[in-house]
Structures are given as C-alpha cells and as structure tokens.
C-alpha positions in Angstrom: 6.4 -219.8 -19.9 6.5 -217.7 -16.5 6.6 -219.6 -13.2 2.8 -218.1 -12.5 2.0 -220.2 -15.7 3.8 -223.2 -14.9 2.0 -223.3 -11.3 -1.3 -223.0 -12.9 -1.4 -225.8 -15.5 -0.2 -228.2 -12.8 -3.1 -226.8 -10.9 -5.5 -226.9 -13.5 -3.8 -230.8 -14.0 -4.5 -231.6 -10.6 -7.6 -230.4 -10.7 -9.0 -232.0 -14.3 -7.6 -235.2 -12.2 -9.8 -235.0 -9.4 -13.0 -234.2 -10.9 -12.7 -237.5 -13.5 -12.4 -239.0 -10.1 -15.7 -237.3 -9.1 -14.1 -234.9 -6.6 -14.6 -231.5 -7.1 -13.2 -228.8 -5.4 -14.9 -225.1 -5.2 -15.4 -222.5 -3.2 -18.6 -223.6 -0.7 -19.8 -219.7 -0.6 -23.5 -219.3 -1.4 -23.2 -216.9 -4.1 -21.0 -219.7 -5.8 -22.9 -222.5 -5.5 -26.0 -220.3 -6.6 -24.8 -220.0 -10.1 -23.5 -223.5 -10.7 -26.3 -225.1 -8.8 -29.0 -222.6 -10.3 -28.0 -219.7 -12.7 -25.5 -221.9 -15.2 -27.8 -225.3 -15.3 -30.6 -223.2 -16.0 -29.0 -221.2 -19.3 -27.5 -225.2 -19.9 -31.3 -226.0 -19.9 -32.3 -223.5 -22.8 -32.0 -224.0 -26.7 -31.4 -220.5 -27.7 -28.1 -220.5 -25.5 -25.2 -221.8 -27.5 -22.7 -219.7 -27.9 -21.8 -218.3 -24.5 -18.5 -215.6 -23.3 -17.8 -216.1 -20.0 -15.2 -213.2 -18.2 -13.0 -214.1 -16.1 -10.8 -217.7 -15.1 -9.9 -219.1 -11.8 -9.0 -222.1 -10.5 -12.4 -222.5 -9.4 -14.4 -221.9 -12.8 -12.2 -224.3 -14.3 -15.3 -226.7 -14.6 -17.8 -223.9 -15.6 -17.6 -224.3 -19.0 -18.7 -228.1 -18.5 -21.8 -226.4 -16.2 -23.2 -225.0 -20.1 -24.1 -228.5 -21.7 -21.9 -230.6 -24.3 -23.2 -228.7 -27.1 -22.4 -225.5 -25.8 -19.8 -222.8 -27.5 -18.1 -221.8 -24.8 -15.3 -219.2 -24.8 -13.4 -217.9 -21.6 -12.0 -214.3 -21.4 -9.5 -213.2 -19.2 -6.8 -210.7 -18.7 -4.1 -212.9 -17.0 -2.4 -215.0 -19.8 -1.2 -217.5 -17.2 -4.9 -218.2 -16.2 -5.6 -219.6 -19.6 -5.1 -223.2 -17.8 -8.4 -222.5 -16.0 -10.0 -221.5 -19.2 -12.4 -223.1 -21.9 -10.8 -225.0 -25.0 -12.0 -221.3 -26.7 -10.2 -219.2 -24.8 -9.1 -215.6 -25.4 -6.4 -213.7 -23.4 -7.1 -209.6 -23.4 -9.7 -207.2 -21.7 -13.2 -206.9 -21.9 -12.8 -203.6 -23.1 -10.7 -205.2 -26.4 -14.4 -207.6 -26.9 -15.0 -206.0 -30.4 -11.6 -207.5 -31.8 -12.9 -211.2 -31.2 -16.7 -211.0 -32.0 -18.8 -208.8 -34.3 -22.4 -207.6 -33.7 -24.9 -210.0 -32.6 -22.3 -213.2 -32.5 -23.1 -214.4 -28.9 -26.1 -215.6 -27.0 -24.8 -215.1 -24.1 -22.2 -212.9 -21.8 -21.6 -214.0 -18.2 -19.7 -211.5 -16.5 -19.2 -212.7 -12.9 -16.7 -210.9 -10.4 -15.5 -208.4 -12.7 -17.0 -205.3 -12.1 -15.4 -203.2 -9.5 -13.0 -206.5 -9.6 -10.1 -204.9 -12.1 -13.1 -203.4 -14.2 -13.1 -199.9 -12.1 -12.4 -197.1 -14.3 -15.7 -195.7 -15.9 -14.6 -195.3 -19.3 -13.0 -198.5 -19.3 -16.5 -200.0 -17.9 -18.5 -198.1 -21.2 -15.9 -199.6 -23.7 -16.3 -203.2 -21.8 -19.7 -203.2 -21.5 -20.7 -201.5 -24.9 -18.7 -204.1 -26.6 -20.4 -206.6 -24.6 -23.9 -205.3 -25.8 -23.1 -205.5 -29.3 -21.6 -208.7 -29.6 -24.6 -209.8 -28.1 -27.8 -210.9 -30.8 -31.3 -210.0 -30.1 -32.6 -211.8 -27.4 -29.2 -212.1 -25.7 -28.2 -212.0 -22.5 -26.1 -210.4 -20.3 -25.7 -211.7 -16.6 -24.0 -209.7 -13.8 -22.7 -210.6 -10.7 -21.3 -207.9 -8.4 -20.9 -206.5 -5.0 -23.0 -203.9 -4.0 -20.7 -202.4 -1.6 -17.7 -200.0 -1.5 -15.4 -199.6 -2.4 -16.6 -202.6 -5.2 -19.7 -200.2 -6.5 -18.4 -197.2 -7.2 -19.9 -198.1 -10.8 -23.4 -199.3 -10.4 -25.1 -201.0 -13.8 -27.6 -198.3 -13.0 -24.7 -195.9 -14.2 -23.4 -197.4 -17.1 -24.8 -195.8 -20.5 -24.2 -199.0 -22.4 -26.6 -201.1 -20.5 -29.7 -198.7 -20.2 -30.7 -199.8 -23.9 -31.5 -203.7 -22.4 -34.2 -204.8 -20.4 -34.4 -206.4 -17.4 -35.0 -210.0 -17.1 -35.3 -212.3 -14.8 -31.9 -214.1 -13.4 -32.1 -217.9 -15.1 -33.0 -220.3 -12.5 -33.8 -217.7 -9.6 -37.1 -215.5 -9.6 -35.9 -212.1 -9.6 -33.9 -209.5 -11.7 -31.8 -208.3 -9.2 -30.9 -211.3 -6.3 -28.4 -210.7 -3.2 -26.6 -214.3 -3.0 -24.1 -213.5 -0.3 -25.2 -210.5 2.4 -22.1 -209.8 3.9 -20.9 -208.3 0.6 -23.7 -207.6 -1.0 -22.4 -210.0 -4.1 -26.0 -209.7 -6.2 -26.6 -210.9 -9.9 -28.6 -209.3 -12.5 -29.9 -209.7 -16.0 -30.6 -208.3 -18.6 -31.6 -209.1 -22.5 -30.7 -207.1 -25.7 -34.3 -206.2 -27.0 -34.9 -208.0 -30.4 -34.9 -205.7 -33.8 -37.6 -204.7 -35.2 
C-alpha cells in the first residue's frame, strides 16, 4: 500500500469516527450542501431508485453513500485506487470510460456524476465513451444527474455537445424545480438531469 493510501484510510478512519459522534465534516459551499441537503435526500426519497453509481470519491463524499437510504445499492467509481477509503462498501477502481466492464445494459437506476466533467473527464472522445457507457447501463426511466461548471477552461465540453446524451430527456433536478440549476455563481457549478426514455 502506497503512502497516498495509507493517509487516506486514516482519514477516512478519523472521519467514520467523528460522524458516529454526530460530527460531520464537509465542505460548507452551497453547491455542496445543495445536493446532500436537497438533490441526494430527494432520489433517497423515491422507490424506483435502488441501485445507484456514484463517480468520483473524496474525503468529503465519504458519507454520501449513507445520504441514498439503508436499502440503497450503492456503488462508488473512481480513478484513484487510494481513494477507495472514501468509497462505498461497492466500490470499483477504473474510469468512467471502462463503465461497460462492471454493468450491462439497463443494470442501474441511477448515475450521479458530480465534479467530473471538465474535472479529469476533458478529452471529447473519452467524454462519448464515458458517458455512452453511462447511458446504457442505465434502465428505462433512469437517471443521470450532472454537476459541472459552466466556465472555462472547465466547459470546453458542454452536455449540449456530447452525442451520447442527446437520446435522454430532460428532467427536472430531484429536490430542486429546474433542469438546469446554478448552485454556486462564482463558478458557474450547475446540475442537470436527465432520464433514459422508457422502451417501447
């Protein structure tokens, strides 16, 4: 185990400690506490979301997968195999763009994909592959929530560009009243969703 690793299960220790003490550290940024105190409670709140992929681990989204309900199917994704201590008990180490090796068509309910676009996932290609993955593990009904910031050099890819989303529809963001919201001006961080139409 790498030093990187080694620091980030003590964190993730330390951590797990303090919030069976009731203390929780996070980021206080409003585009943070908009999706735990808004976006994730409501998709906890619904039945048809049980087995959710969220992208990307931190030290603060260690609690995230807790956010989803008890009966939840969490699974965390991320690149960085020493951030697996900040990651679900499902956890999968590899890119977005590998998706298709872990889940076949129409296996999730839900993709949350926060922080990640124009975050490490720049190159356009590599955005298609992620993305049309992400679609197609996805069942009919499913969704797919962004979060991204609207401002360079961070949107060079826009959803409006990318192929494999203009098959979905827009939808409203759960818990908010819009499709599209701005939760933090100064860099334009905004989440969007969409839902993979239902076969005929």
């Amino acid at each position: 185990m790498g030093a990187k690793a080694t620091l980030y299960r003590g964190m993730a220790g330390a951590l797990r400690a303090l919030d069976q003490r009731g203390v929780r550290l996070r980021y206080p940024y409003p585009d943070r506490l908009m999706l735990e105190q808004r976006i994730l409670p409501a998709i906890a709140g619904r039945d048809d979301m049980k087995r959710i992929l969220m992208v990307g681990c931190g030290w603060y989204t260690h609690y995230y997968p807790g956010l989803l309900g008890d009966d939840a199917e969490v699974t965390t994704l991320e690149i960085d195999p020493a951030k697996r201590a900040f990651g679900a008990r499902r956890h999968i180490v590899a890119n977005l763009t590998e998706l298709d090796a872990h889940f076949g068509p129409g296996e999730l309910d839900a993709v949350l994909c926060n922080g990640v676009l124009g975050w490490g996932l720049n190159d356009h290609d590599d955005i298609e592959r992620a993305f049309g993955a992400s679609v197609t593990a996805l069942r009919g009904g499913g969704l797919l929530l962004l979060g991204w910031n609207d401002k360079a050099p961070y949107n060079r890819v826009s959803p409006a560009d990318i192929s494999a989303l203009q098959g979905l529809e827009a939808v409203t963001v759960p818990g908010l009243e819009a499709h599209r919201v701005i939760a933090l001006p100064r860099n334009q961080h905004c989440f969007q969703a969409f839902t993979r139409p239902q076969s005929n």
